[in-house]
Each structure stands twice: as C-alpha cells, then as structure tokens.
N, C-alpha and C positions, 0 to 999 in steps of 0.2 A: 448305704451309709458306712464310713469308715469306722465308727465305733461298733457296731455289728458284728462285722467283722474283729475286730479287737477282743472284746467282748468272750470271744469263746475260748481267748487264752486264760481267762479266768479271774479273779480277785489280785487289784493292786496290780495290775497288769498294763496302764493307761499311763502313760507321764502326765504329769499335775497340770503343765502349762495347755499341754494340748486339751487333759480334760475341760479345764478352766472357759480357752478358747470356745471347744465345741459345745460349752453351755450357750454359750451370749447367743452364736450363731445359730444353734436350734430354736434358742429364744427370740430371734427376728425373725425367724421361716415359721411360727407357727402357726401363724395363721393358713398358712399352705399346706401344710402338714395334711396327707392323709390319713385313713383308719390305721392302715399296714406302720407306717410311718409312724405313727403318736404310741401307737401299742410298742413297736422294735425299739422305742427310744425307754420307753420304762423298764422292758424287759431287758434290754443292756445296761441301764444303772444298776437295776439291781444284780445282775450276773457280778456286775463289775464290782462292786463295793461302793458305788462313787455316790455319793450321798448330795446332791443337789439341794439350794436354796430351796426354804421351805417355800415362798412366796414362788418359783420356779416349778416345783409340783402344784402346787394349788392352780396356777395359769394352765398349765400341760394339760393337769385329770380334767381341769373345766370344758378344756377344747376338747378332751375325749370324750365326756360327756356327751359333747353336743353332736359327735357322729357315732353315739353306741349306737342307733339302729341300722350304719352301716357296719359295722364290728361284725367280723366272721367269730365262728365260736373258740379256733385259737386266738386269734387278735383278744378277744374277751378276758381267755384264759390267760394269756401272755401278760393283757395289761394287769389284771391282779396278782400273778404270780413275782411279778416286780413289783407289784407295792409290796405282796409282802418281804420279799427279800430286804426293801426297806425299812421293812416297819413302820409303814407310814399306810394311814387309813383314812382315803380322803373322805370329806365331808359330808354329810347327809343325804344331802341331793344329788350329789354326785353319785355315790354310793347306790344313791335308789335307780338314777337311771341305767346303770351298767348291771346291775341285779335285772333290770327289769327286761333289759337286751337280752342278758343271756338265758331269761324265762322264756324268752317267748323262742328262743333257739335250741334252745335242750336237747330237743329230739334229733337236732341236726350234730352234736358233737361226737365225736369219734370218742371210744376209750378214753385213750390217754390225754385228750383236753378235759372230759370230765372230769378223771380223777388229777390233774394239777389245777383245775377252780378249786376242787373243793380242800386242796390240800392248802391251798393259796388262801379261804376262808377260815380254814384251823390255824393259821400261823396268822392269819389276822384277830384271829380271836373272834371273826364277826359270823353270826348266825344269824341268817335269814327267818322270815316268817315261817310256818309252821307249814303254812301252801307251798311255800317256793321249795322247804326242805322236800317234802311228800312230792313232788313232781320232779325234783332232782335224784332222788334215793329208785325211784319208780325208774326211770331211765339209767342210771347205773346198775341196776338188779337186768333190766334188761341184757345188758353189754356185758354182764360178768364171764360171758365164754370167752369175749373176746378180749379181754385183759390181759396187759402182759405181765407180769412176773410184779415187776415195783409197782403197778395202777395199784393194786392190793394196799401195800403200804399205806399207798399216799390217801387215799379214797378212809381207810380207817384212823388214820393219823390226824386227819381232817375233822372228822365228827368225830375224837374222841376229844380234840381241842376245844373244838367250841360246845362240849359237855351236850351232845347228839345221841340221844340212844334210838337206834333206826329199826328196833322190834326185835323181836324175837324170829318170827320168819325170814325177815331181812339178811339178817346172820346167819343163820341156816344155811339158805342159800349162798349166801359169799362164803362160810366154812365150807361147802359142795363144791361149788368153782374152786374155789384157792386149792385143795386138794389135787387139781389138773394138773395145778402151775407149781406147787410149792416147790420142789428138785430143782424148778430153774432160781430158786431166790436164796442171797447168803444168808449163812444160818442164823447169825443174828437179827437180822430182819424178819425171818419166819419168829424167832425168839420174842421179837417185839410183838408181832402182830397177837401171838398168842397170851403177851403177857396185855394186851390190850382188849381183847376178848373175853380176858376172864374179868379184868377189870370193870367189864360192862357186866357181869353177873350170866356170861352165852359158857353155855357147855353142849358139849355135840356128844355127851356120852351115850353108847348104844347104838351109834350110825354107824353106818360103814365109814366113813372117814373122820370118824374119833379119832385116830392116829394122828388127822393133823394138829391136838393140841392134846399129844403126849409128849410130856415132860423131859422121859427119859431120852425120847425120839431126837429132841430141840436139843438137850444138851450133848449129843452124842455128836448131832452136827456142828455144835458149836465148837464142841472139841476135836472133831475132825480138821473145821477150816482155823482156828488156831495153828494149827501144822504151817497155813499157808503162809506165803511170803504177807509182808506188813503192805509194801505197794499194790498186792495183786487185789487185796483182802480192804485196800481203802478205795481202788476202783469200783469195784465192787458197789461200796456202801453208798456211792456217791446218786447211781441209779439215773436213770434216765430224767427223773422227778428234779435234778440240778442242774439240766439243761434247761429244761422251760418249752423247747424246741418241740415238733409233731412227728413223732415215730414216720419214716418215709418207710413203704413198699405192703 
C-alpha cells in the first residue's frame, strides 16, 4: 500500500487530497482487508499524523477485531501502537478482543513487539487486568537479555503510565539487564529511565550495578552528549519505539 510506504517519511508528510482520497478507498476495500493489511493501515495514520473520521476507526478497529485471532504479535503491536499514536482507544469490546489475542500470544512475541504493546498501553493510559499484566510482565522478565537499548525505555514508560508497579523483583531484574545495554542508550533516556525508577520507590543500592542509577553517572552523560550536534542527539531520541516497525536480523 502506497501510504506505507509514505508513511516512513514521517508527520505531515501526505498531501490532503491524496490523504482524503486513500480514506474513502480503504473504506470500500474493508471488508477485504486482511490482518497485515487492517494493522499497516492504523500504524501508518498514526506514523503519519493523519487523524481519520471517528465513525472510520470505529468501522476499521471493528473489522480488526473480528480477525484478532489471525493477528501476529506485530500486527497486534502495530495495531495499538497506532491507536495510540492517535490517541484514540477503541471501545470496550474491541479492546477486550485484541487484549485477549495478544494473551493468548505473549510467549510468541519477540522483544521489541512486547515492549511497543506495552509502551502503546501507557500512552493509552489503558491497563489491563491484573492476569493479563502478570503474564505480560512474566514474559518481558523473561526476554530482558534480549532487549535492545530503547525496548527498556518503552517497556518502563509503559507501566509507569498506566501507574503499574511490577515488584520489586521485577526491577531488579530489569535494573541487572539494563546494566548490559545502558552505554548503548542516549543519556537522557538512561536519565529518564532512572528518574522513573526512583519514582516507583526501586533502589539497586549495594548491587553490583547500583552505578546504573548514579546520579552523578546520568548527568555526566547528559553533559557529555550536550556537546553533541542538536540533529545527531534528536535521532537519537527518536529510538526505534517511533517506528512501530520489527527490528530485522
């Protein structure tokens, strides 16, 4: 699909008339529409900025709905990572069957579609039941070696939105992983994660990797990559988490 492709040039990127256009026509093909196809078309409005009729997402998420149990666990993550980009959170039932796909998938998603569900659930503000969080948290503790650098971000940025506090243990373990990876993240994001950390009342002091939420540590980096160029240092920030896309290799 031509907007897909468009799509990766980023925000306001679309001419109005063609956006306009490829509404109507996505709206008579939808009934054709498959999983890949209903998920790539949310996750490019919201890439895009392009804010579609409300009565237009309510027909689209419907039709997703009714193929969540073909939804792969990107297609899953994709499709809410575009609502939230919209800031739109479809309705209850909807809601519950796309929850309910990617429970029973969990174990199948890779990293980085876990941690953009759940970063996609903090910027919706929507928190799941208490089951579905403990079986999502359980499978992200599992995948923390293999995490890249932003999954961190997104994955604590996530439950600290929708006001998730995932244990004491839980953070342990992610302050032990992050440790691996932290040299690969800009320092303000390491900055964030720490000042998110504390916020949650987690202190790793007396571990071997207390360093990763020293102070002096965070602003020394912060102050280092200030030096950087403004373009290198908003790449950067931008993170793999504002593609939506599935890390390839």
């Amino acid at each position: 699909m031509a907007v897909i492709a468009v799509s990766r040039l980023g925000p306001n990127s679309l001419d109005p008339a063609f956006a306009a256009f490829w509404l109507r026509q996505s709206r008579s093909q939808l009934g054709n529409m498959n999983s890949q196809e209903l998920a790539s078309c949310v996750w490019a409005l919201g890439r895009l900025g392009l804010q579609p009729p409300e009565d237009w997402l309510q027909r689209h998420l419907s039709c997703s709905a009714q193929l969540a149990g073909c939804m792969s666990p990107q297609q899953l993550a994709m499709l809410f990572y575009g609502c939230a980009r919209l800031q739109y959170l479809p309705d209850v039932l909807v809601t519950a069957e796309l929850l309910m796909s990617a429970a029973e998938q969990l174990p199948s998603f890779t990293p980085h579609s876990l941690a953009l569900l759940l970063h996609a659930l903090g910027m919706l503000r929507l928190k799941p039941n208490k089951e579905w969080m403990a079986l999502l948290l359980e499978q992200a503790r599992c995948r923390f070696t293999r995490f890249g650098a932003q999954d961190f971000s997104g994955v604590l940025l996530g439950l600290y939105r929708i006001r998730y506090h995932p244990g004491e243990r839980w953070l342990d373990a992610f302050a032990q992983a992050l440790a691996l990876k932290v040299h690969l993240l800009p320092a303000r994001r390491h900055a964030q994660i720490v000042a998110i950390l504390r916020a949650m009342g987690f202190s790793c002091q007396g571990r071997p990797f207390a360093w990763v939420m020293d102070e002096a540590a965070v602003a020394a980096m912060c102050d280092r990559d200030a030096g950087s160029s403004a373009s290198s240092s908003s790449s950067s920030l931008s993170g793999t988490l504002q593609d939506g896309r599935e890390k390839r290799g």
